[in-house]
ROKE-600973 format. One record per residue (C-alpha): y negated, z negated, x. Coordinates in nm, 2 decimals. Example, Ala and Ser with C-alpha at 12.3 -4.5 7.8 and 13.67 -1.06 7.14 Angstrom:
# ROKE-600973
(node (0.45; -0.78; 1.23)) (node (0.11; -0.71; 1.37)) 
# end
This chain:
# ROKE-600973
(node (-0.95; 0.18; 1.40)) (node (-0.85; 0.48; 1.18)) (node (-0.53; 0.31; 1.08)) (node (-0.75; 0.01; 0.93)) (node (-0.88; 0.24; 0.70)) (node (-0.57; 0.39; 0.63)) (node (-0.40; 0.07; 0.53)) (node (-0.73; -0.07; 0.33)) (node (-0.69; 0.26; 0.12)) (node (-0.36; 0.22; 0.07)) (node (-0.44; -0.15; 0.00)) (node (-0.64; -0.05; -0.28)) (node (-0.46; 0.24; -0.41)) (node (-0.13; 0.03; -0.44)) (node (-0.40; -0.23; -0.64)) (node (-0.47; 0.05; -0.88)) (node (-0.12; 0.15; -0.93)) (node (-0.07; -0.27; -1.01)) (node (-0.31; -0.23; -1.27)) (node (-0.17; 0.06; -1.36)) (node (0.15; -0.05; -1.49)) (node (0.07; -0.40; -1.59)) (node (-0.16; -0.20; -1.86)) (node (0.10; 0.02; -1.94)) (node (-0.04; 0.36; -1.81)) (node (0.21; 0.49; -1.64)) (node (0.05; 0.83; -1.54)) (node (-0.26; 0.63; -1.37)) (node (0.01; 0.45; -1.17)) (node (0.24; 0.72; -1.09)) (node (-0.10; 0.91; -0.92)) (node (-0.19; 0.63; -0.75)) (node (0.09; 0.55; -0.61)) (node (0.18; 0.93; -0.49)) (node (-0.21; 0.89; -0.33)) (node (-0.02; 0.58; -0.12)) (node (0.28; 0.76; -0.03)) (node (0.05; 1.05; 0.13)) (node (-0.18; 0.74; 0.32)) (node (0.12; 0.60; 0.44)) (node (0.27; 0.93; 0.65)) (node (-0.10; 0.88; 0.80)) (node (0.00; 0.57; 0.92)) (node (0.09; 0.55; 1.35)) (node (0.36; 0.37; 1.28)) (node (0.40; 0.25; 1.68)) (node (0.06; 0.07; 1.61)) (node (0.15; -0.21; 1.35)) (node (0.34; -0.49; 1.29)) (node (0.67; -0.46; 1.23)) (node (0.63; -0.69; 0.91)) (node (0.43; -0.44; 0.78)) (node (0.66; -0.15; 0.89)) (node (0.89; -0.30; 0.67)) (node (0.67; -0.32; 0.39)) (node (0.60; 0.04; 0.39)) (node (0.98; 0.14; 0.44)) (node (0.98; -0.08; 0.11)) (node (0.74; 0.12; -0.10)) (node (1.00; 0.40; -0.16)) (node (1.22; 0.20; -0.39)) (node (1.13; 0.16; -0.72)) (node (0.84; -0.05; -0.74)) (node (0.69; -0.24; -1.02)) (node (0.35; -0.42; -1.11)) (node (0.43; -0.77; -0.92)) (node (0.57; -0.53; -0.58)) (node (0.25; -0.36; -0.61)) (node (0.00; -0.61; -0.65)) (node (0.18; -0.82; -0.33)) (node (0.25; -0.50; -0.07)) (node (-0.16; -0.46; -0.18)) (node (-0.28; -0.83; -0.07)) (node (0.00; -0.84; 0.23)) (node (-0.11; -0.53; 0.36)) (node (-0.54; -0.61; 0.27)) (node (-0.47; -0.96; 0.47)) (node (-0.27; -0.77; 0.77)) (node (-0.61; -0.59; 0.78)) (node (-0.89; -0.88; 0.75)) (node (-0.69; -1.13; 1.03)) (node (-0.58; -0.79; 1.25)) (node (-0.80; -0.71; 1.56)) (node (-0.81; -0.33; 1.56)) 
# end
């Protein structure tokens, strides 16, 4: 159960760092998106799909408003459909 709440936060903080950039503020995204990198090393990792793991190992690279807005919905549906 706790990492459903961890990967709804991080859900919605990689939503805010979407909206972030696609408005041009840069230093509202760059926050938000440190605020996901600390949510995901809360994440058990042995607990999740592997599609997801991926995702996550993903969020490193340089990501932009259209890689933030879909690791937000895949990750927000992984958590709706995923019996915790």
């Amino acid at each position: 159960m706790e990492n459903k709440f961890i990967l709804e936060s991080l859900a919605s903080d990689l939503k805010r760092v979407a909206l972030g950039l696609h408005r041009g503020s840069d230093s509202m995204a760059k926050r938000f998106l440190e605020e996901a990198r600390e949510r995901k090393r809360e994440i058990k990792m042995d607990k999740i799909a592997p599609y997801i793991k991926n995702l996550l190992n993903n969020m490193d690279k340089k990501m932009n408003a259209d890689d933030a807005l879909m690791f937000s919905t895949l990750i927000q549906n992984y958590t709706q459909h995923k019996k915790f």
